[in-house]
N, C-alpha and C positions, 0 to 999 in steps of 0.2 A: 276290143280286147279278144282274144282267143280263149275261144270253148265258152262265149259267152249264151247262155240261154234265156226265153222268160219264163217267170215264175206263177204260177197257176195254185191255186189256194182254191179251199173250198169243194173240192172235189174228192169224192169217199172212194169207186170203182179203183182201180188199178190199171192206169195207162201209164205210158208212157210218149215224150215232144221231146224231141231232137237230142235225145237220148238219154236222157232222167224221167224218174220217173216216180212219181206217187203212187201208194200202195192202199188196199184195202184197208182202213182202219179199225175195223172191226176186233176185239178181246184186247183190245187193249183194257190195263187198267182204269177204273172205275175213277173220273174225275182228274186223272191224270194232265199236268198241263203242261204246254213246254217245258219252259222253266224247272220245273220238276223229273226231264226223262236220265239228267246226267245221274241222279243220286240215286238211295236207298229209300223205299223200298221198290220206286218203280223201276230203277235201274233194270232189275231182275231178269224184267220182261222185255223193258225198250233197247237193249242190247243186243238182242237177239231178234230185234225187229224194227229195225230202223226205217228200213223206209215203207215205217208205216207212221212216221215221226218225221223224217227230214226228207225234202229232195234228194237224190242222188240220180248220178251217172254212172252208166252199165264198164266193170271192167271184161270186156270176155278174155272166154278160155277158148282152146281149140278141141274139141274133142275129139279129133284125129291125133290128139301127141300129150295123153293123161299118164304122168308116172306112175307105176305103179306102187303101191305101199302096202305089202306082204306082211301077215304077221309072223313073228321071229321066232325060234323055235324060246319055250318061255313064255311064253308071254301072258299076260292075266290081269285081268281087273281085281280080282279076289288075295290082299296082300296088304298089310302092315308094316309099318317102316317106324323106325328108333329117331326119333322129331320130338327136339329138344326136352330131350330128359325122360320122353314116354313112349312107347310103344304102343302106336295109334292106326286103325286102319286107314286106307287112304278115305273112304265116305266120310269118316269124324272128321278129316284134316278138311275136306274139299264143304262140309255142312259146315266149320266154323271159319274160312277162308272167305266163302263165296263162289266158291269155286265153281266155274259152268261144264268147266272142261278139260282135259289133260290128255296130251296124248305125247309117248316117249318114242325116243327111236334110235335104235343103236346098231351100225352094222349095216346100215339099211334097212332093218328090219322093225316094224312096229312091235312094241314089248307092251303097252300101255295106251289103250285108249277109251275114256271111260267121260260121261257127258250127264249134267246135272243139271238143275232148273227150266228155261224153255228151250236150252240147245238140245241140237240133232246133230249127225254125221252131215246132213246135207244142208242146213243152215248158215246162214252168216253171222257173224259176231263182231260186232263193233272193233277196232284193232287200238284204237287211241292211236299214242305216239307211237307204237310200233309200225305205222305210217311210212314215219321218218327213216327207216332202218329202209324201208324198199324204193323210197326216194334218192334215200342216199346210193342205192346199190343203182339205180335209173341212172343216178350224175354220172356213177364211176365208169357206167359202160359209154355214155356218148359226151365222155371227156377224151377217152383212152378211142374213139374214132372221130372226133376233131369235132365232133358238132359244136362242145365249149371247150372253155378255155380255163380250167381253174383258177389261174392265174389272174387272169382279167374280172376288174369290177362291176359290181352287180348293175351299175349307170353303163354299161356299155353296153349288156341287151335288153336293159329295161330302162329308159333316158324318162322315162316315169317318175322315177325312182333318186334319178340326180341329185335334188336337196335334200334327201330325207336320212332317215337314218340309217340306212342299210346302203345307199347309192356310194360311196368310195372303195367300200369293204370285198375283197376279192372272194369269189367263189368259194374256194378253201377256206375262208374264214369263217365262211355262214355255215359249210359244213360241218364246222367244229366248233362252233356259237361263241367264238371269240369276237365278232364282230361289235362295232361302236353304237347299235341301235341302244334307244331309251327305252326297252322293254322290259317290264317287269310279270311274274309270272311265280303268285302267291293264291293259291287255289282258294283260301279263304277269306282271302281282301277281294269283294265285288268290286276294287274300282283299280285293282291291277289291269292292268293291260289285254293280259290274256283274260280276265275274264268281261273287259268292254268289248275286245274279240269278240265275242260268244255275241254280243247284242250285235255285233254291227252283219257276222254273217249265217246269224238268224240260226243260230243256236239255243238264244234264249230269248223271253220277252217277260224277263224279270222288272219288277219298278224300278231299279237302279238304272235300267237302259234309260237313256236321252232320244226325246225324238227329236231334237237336234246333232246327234251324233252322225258319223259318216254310216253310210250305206253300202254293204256289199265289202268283199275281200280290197277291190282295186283302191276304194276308197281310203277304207282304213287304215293299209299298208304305208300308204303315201301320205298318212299323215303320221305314221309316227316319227317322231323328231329322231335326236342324236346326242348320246351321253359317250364322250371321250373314255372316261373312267371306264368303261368294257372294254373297250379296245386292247384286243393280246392278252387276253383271260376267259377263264369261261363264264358262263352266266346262261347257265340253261336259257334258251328264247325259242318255242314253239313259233314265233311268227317269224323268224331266220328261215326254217323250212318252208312254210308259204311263199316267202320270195323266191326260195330256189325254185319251188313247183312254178311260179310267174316268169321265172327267167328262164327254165327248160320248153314251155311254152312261146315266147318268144323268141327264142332262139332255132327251135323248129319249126315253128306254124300249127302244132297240133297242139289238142287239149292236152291232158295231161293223164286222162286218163284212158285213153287209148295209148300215149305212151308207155305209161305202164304197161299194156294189155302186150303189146309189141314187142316190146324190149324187155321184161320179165315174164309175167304170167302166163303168156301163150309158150313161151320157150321154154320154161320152166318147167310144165305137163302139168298145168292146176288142173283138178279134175272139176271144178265149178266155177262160174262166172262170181268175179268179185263185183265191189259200187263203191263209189267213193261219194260222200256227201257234197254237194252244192247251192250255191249261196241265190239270192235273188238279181246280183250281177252277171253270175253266172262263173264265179270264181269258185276254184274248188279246194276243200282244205288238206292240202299236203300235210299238215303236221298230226292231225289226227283223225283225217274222215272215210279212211278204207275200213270197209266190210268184210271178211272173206270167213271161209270157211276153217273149223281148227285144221285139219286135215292140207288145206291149201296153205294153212300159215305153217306149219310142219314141212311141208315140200318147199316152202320158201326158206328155213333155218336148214334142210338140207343139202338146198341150192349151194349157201355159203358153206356148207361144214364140207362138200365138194370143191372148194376152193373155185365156186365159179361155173362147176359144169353140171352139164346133165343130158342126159343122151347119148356121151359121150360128146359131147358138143361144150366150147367153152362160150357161156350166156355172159356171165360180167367175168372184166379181166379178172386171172388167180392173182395178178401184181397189186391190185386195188384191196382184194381183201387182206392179202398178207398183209397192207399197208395197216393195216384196220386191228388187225390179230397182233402186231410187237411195234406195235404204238408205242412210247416211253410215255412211264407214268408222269401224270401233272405234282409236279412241286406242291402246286398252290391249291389242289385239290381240294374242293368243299366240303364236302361229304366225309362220311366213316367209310376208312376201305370194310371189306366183309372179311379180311385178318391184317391186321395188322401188320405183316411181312410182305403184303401184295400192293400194288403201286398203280391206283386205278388212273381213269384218264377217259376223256370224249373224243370220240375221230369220224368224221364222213356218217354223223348221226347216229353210229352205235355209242355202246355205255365197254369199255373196254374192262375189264375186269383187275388185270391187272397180276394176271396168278402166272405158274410157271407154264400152265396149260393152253396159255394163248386164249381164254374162255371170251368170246363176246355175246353183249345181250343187246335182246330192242324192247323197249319196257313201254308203257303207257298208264296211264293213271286208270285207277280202278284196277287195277292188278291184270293187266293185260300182259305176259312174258313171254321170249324166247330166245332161248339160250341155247349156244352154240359151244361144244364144247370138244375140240378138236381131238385133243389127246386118249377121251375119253370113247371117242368115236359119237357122241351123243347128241342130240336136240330134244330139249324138251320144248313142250308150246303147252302153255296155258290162258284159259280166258277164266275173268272174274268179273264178279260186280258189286264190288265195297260198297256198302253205301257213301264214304266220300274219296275225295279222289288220293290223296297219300293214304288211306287207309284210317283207322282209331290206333295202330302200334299196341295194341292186346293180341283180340282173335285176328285180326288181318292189316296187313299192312306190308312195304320193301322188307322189313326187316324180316317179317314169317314167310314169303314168298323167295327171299334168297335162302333161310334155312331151310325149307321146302324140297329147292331145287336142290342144293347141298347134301338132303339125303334121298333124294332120288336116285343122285351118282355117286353116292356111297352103295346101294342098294342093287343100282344096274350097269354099274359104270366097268368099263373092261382094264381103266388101269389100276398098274400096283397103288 
């Protein structure tokens, strides 16, 4: 399999083997066990220090080609904003949110950037599914120069994959998780899918795992079956995105996270080296295992609110995101739109919003956001660490994290 490596346990120092690497474990919290790093209260900390937690592999950056990120004329951490019904600073909203980190940007210009519990400007932060959002943006550059074919079925560069449940379903459709996989993906049912995920690639080693279960990403992909009833509907499936990260893989020869490195990050001008999580196969998880810094996830919502460029340079086609930005809303839509006159919709792993402003997001559980907001000229990037992963829907949760954003661009936004 490609980008496969072996797994090494038991070791405290900070090296790295064929290019993952374990970290220092030292401050972590007190008793802390796998099992326990996705939640509250240790979330806090192991989000901000993952691989001192999981393996991972290094994304770099070039530090010859860092964009720059100037602050705006404006700009200030010191400000309260009218959030829902009160008139709250931002430290009350970001101490009852979770909030690790915020950083706004409008114009090009940083207006807001402001960092709480173990994050720093120079740290990484777990990104969740907003993974998925720079996967997606990977597919659309080496579609649009022929490496794939969106078209063509995921059994065409993965013959892996042929019986299973994802093997008929075309590129485009795992993009847009209309695809016929049996996955289900219920953050509080241990025996959904996505969370036997979590046991097979050593995410967790909760009692529920089977040590009869499949091992490792390749494993478990290929066993899961096929439910007709998805097919040509959406149904959110974090492992739709694994297979595409297995099929871009394949389809090159290179891991996946050197693709990235390649084909976004290095072009992009991250100014730090991102990681992406890896399994003991040596499969890595596309749907939710990049690291990066706020500040690099902010030049990554820039990327796209640039329609693609940077440097003057176009990094992913501007045709791909247009595609992404006037999406037509889903009919059959799951979800509550965020107004009721907006017409949301999923496309190429973004969360399309659905407003007149063309606004797209890339979200992750545990309140991981970024939001791209064209009209407005604006991205905001935020990281969190809810103790569970949809949030409690009180102090933190989608629904305080879209009215959040809501009055951010009331607050700084440049349109009428």
């Amino acid at each position: 399999m490609i980008g496969k490596a072996k797994f090494v346990s038991g070791i405290l120092a900070c090296f790295c083997i064929s290019g993952w690497c374990l970290a220092d474990q030292s401050g972590r919290p007190a008793g802390m066990k796998l099992a326990e790093f996705q939640f509250g209260p240790h979330n806090r900390w192991s989000f901000s220090h993952i691989r001192e937690v999981l393996p991972t592999v290094n994304i770099p950056h070039d530090g010859s080609r860092v964009l720059p990120l100037e602050r705006g004329a404006g700009a200030t951490n010191d400000f309260s904003i009218d959030f829902q019904g009160r008139t709250l600073h931002l430290d009350e909203i970001a101490k009852n949110q979770f909030i690790d980190g915020v950083l706004i940007i409008r114009d090009g210009k940083v207006l807001v950037e402001k960092y709480y519990g173990h994050l720093a400007p120079e740290r990484p932060h777990l990104m969740m599914s907003v993974t998925k959002s720079v996967v997606g943006a990977l597919a659309g550059k080496l579609a649009a120069e022929g490496v794939i074919d969106l078209a063509k079925p995921v059994s065409f560069y993965v013959p892996e994959l042929a019986g299973g449940g994802w093997g008929p379903d075309s590129l485009q459709t795992l993009l847009d998780m209309r695809d016929g996989a049996d996955y289900t993906e219920d953050y509080e049912d241990m025996s959904s899918t996505v969370r036997l995920q979590d046991c097979a690639v050593g995410w967790t080693d909760a009692d529920y795992c089977s040590d009869a279960g499949p091992r490792g990403g390749y494993e478990f992909f290929a066993s899961v079956g096929r439910n007709e009833e998805n097919l040509g509907k959406f149904v959110y499936k974090s492992g739709s995105t694994d297979v595409m990260g297995w099929v871009l893989e394949a389809a090159t020869g290179d891991p996946l996270a050197e693709l990235i490195s390649r084909h976004i990050w290095q072009p992009m001008g991250a100014e730090f080296d991102a990681s992406i999580t890896v399994d003991s196969s040596g499969f890595v998880l596309a749907d939710g295992g990049m690291n990066s810094t706020l500040r690099d996830l902010a030049r990554f919502g820039l990327l796209v609110l640039n329609d693609g460029r940077a440097f003057g340079e176009q990094i992913v086609p501007a045709g791909f995101i247009k595609d992404i930005q006037t999406h037509p809303g889903d009919p059959n839509w799951p979800y509550d739109a965020e107004q009721e006159d907006w017409k949301p919709y999923y496309r190429s792993f973004w969360w399309g919003r659905g407003n007149p402003g063309g606004d797209i997001k890339g979200l992750g559980v545990h309140g991981q956001y970024l939001h791209v907001a064209p009209k407005d000229g604006m991205v905001i990037a935020i990281y969190s660490s809810w103790p569970r992963a949809d949030g409690d829907g009180e102090s933190d949760g989608w629904g305080r994290i879209y009215a959040l954003s809501a009055a951010l661009i009331d607050a700084f936004g440049q349109s009428d």
